[in-house]
N, C-alpha and C positions, 0 to 999 in steps of 0.2 A: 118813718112810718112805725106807730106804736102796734105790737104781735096784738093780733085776737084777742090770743089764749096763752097766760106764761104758764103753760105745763110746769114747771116745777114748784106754783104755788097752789096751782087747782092738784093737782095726784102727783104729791113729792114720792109717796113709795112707788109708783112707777116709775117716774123718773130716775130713781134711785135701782132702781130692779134693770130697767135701760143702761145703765152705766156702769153695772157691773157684768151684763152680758157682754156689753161690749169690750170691755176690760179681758174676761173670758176669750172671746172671740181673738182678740187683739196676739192672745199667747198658745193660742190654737196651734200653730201651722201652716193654716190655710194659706195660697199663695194672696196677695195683696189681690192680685185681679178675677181671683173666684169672689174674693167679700165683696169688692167691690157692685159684680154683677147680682151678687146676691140682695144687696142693698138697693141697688135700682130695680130690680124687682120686686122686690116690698114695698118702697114707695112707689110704683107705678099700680102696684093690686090695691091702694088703699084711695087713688087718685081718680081712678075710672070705673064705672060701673062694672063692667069684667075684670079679671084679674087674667083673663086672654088677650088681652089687647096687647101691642109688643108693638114697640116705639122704633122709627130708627134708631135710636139711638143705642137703644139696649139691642136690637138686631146685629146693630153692626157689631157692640164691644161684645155681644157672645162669639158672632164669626171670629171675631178677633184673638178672643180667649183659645179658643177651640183650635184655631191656626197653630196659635202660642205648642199648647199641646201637643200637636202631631208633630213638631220642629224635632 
């Protein structure tokens, strides 16, 4: 199945601005499982008409995270 949209030929400086956030991000510190939740929160706010909405999915892996933590 051929994409939509190749983002990197419709807005290459975004895309380019994307990849070095990430790059950024990558060298942060962050533990792996805070970016992760972070990321499935941004795609879940840009997927559903609320950005309240909260999936099991991301339900569970914050419980999860948050567990991690108090260990």
């Amino acid at each position: 199945m051929e994409p939509r949209i190749v983002y990197g030929r419709v807005a290459p400086g975004a895309m380019s601005a994307m990849q070095a956030l990430e790059q950024y991000v990558a060298k942060s510190g962050l533990e792996p499982a805070l970016l992760d939740l972070v990321r499935t929160r941004a795609r879940r706010s840009t997927d559903v008409p609320t950005a309240s909405t909260c999936t099991p999915q991301l339900r569970s892996a914050t419980i999860d995270y948050v567990e991690h933590l108090l260990r």
